[in-house]
C-alpha positions as CSV (number, residue, x, y, z in Angstrom):
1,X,103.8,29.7,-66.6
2,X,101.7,27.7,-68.8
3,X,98.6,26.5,-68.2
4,X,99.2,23.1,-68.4
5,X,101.4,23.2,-65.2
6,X,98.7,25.4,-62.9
7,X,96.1,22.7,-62.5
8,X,98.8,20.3,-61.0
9,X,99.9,23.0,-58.5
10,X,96.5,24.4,-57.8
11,X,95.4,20.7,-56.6
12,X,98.8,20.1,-54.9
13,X,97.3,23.0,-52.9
14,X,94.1,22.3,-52.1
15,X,95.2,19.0,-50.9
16,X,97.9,20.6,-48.5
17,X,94.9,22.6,-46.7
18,X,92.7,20.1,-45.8
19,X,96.2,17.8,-44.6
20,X,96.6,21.1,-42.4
21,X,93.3,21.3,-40.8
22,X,92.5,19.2,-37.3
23,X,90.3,16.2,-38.0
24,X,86.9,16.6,-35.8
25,X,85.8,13.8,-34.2
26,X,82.6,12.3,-35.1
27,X,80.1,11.2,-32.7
28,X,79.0,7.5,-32.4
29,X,75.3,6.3,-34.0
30,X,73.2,6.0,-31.2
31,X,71.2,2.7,-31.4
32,X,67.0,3.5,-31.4
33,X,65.8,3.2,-28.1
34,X,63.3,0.3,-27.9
35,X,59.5,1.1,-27.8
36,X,57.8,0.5,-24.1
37,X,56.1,-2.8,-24.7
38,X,53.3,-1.3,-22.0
39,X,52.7,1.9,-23.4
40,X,49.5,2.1,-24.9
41,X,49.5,2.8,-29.0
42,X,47.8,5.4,-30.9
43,X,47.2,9.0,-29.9
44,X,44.6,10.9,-28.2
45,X,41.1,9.5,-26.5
46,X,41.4,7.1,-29.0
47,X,44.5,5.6,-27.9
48,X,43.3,3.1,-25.4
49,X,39.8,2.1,-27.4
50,X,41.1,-1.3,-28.4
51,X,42.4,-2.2,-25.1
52,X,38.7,-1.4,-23.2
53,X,37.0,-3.4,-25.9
54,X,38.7,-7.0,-24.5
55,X,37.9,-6.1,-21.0
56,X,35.0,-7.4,-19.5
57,X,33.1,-6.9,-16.1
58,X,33.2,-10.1,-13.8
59,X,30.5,-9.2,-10.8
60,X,31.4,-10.5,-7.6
61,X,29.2,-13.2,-6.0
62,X,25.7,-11.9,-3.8
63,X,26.6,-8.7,-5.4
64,X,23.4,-6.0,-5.1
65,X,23.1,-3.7,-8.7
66,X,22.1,-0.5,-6.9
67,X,20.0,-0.2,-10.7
68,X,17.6,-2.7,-10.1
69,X,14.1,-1.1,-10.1
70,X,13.0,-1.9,-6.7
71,X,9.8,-0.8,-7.2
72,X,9.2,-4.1,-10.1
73,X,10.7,-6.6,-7.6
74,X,7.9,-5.7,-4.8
75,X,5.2,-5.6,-6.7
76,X,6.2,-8.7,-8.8
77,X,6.9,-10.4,-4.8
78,X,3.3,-8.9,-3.6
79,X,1.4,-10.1,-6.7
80,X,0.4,-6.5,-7.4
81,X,0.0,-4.5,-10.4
82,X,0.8,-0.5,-10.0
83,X,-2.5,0.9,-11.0
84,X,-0.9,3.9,-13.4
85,X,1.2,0.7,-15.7
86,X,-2.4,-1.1,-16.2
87,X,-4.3,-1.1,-19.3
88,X,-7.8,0.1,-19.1
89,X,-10.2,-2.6,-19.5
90,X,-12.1,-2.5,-22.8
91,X,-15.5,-1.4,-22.6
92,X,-15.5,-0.6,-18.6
93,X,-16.1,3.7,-18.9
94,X,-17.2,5.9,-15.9
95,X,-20.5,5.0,-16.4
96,X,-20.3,1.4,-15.6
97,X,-18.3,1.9,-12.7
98,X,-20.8,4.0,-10.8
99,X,-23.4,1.6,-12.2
100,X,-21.8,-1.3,-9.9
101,X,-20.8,0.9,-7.5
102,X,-24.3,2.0,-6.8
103,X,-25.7,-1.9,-7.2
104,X,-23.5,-3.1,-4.6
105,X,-24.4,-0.2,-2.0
106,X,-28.0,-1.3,-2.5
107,X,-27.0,-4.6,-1.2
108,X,-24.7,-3.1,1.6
109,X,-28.0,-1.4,3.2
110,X,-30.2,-4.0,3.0
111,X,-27.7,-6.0,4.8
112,X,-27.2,-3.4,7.2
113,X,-30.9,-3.2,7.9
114,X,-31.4,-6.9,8.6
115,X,-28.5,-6.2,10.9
116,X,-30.7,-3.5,12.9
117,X,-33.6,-5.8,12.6
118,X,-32.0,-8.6,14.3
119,X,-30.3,-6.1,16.9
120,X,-27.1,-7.4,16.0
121,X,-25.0,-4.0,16.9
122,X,-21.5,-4.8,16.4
123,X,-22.2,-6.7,13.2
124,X,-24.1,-3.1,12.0
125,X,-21.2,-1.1,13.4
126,X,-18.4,-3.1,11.6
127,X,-20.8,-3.3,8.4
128,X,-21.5,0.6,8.0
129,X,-17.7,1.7,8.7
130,X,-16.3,-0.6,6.5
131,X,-19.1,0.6,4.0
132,X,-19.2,4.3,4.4
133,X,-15.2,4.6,3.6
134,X,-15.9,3.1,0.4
135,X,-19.2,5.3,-0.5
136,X,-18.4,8.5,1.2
137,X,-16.0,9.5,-1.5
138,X,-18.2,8.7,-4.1
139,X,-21.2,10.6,-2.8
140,X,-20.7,13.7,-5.6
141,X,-20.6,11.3,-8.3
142,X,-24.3,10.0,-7.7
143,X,-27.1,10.8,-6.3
144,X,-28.3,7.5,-5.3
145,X,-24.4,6.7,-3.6
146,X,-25.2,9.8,-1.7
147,X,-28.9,8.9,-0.6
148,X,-27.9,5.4,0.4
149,X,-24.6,7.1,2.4
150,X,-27.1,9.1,4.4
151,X,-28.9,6.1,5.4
152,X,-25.9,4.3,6.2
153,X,-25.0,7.3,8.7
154,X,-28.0,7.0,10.5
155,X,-28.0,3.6,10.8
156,X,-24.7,3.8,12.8
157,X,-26.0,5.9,15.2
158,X,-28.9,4.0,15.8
159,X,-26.4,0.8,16.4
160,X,-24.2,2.8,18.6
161,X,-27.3,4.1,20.8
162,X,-28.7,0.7,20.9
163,X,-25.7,-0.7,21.8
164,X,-24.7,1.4,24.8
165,X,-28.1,1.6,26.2
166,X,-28.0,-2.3,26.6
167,X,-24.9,-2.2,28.2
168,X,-26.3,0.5,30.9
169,X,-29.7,-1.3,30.9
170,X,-27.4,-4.5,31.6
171,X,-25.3,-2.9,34.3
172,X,-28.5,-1.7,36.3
173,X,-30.1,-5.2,36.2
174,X,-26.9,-6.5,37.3
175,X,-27.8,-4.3,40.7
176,X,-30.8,-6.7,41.5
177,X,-33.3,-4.1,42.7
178,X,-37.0,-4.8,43.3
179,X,-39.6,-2.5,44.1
180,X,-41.7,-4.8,47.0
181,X,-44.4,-1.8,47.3
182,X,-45.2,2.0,47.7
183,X,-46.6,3.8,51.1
184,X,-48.0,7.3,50.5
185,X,-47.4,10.1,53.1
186,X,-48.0,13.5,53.6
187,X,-44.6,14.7,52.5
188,X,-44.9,12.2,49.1
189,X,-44.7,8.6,48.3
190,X,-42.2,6.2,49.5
191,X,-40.7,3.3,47.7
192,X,-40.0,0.2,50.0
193,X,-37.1,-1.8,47.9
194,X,-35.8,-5.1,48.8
195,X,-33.2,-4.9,50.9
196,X,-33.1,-1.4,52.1
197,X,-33.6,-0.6,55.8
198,X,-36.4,1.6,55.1
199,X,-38.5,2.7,52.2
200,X,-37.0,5.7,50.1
201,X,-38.1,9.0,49.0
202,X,-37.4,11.0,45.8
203,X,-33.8,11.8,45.3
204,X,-32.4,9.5,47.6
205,X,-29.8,7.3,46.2
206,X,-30.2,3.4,46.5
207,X,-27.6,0.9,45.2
208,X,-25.5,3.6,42.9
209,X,-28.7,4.9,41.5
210,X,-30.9,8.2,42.4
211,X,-35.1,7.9,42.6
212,X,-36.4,10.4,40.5
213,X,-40.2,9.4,40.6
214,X,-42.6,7.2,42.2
215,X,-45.6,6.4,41.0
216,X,-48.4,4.3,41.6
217,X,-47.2,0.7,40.7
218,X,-43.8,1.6,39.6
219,X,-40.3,3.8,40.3
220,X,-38.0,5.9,38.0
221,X,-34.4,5.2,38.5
222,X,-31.6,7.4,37.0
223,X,-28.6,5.6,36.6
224,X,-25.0,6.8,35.4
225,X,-22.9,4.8,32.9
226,X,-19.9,5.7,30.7
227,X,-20.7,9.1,31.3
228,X,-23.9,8.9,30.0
229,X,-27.4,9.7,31.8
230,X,-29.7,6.6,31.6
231,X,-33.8,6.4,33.4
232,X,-34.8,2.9,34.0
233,X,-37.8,1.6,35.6
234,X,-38.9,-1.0,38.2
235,X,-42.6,-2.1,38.3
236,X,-43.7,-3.4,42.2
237,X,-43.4,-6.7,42.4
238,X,-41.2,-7.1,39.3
239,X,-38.3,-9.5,39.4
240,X,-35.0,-7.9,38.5
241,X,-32.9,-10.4,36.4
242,X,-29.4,-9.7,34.3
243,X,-29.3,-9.5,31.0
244,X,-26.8,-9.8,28.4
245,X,-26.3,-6.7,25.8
246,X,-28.4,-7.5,22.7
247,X,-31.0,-10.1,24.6
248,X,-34.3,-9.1,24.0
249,X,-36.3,-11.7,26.6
């Protein structure tokens, strides 16, 4: 066979196989499904960066921020300054601070002692507290703060004395006694008092009060007030009137 005819018979072959063979069906394109139009583009944390940026924050009306600094609002409302936020004052050092400090406790006592002078008690009471919770703390820092503190103390208790004992000396005048003479006898002098049905010895108790002496031209009285022990006197003959605390006459 000559070459010529094997090239028409080899492709009349070929072309009988693939007539043979089964045709295999092919599957249909599938159309691309459609992107979500809500799902949020880009990949990662970073994915939903440009969607935050556009939203904004819309507070509801008489809404409290739980961030305000609460301390700032009251002492903005009060009119107050917080002490540790303040400047210090130019040119105002330790120094000068005791300096006034000291000055105005001068004046503090002298007031207190015209107070005492004038027996005006109450007014030397309220002065001295008021005074000595300012000065007591200060007392290491001078020597003068602590002299005049010392002063101030004593002071006080002079006011407080003075001041109770004219309220007992007031209470007993209020009991009207009056001493109308004194009769001697051989077991000790008697005290014949105004309104008594006879005249009284030592230790016998007239009008809430105890005699504890009898003298010549006058009688000892111990009287009892706010649990305190007080010895007053009536002179024969002397009037016994009321008076108010703090009256002198």
């Amino acid at each position: 066979m000559s070459p010529i005819r094997v090239i028409p018979l080899l492709s009349v072959f070929i072309a009988g196989v693939f007539a043979a063979e089964p045709s295999v069906p092919q599957p249909k394109p599938t159309q691309p499904e459609k992107a979500d139009p809500k799902a949020k583009k880009g990949i990662g944390p970073f994915s939903q960066l440009a969607e935050e940026e556009k939203w904004t924050f819309d507070p509801p009306v008489n809404r409290q921020d739980i961030f305000y600094d609460l301390e700032a609002m009251l002492e903005s409302q009060l009119g107050v300054e917080n002490p540790i936020n303040r400047p210090p004052t130019p040119g105002v050092g330790p120094g000068d601070e005791i300096e006034k400090l000291r000055e105005w406790a001068k004046g503090e006592l002298a007031r207190v002692e015209t107070f005492i002078f004038e027996r005006k008690w109450d007014d030397a009471l309220k002065a001295t507290e008021a005074d000595l919770k300012k000065l007591q703390p200060r007392t290491g820092d001078d020597s003068t703060i602590a002299q005049i503190t010392e002063k101030l103390k004593r002071y006080r208790a002079q006011a407080e004395e003075a001041k109770i004992f004219e309220e007992a000396q007031a209470k007993f005048d209020a009991l009207g006694l009056k001493v109308e003479g004194i009769l001697w006898s051989p077991a000790g002098s008697l005290a014949v008092i105004s309104g008594e049905p006879r005249a009284r010895a030592i230790n016998e108790r007239v009008k809430d009060c105890v005699i504890i002496n009898i003298d010549t031209n006058r009688v000892d009285f111990l009287f009892h007030y706010n649990r305190r022990r007080f010895e007053f006197q009536r002179y024969v003959g002397e009037e016994a009137t009321a008076k108010k605390p703090g009256q002198t006459n």
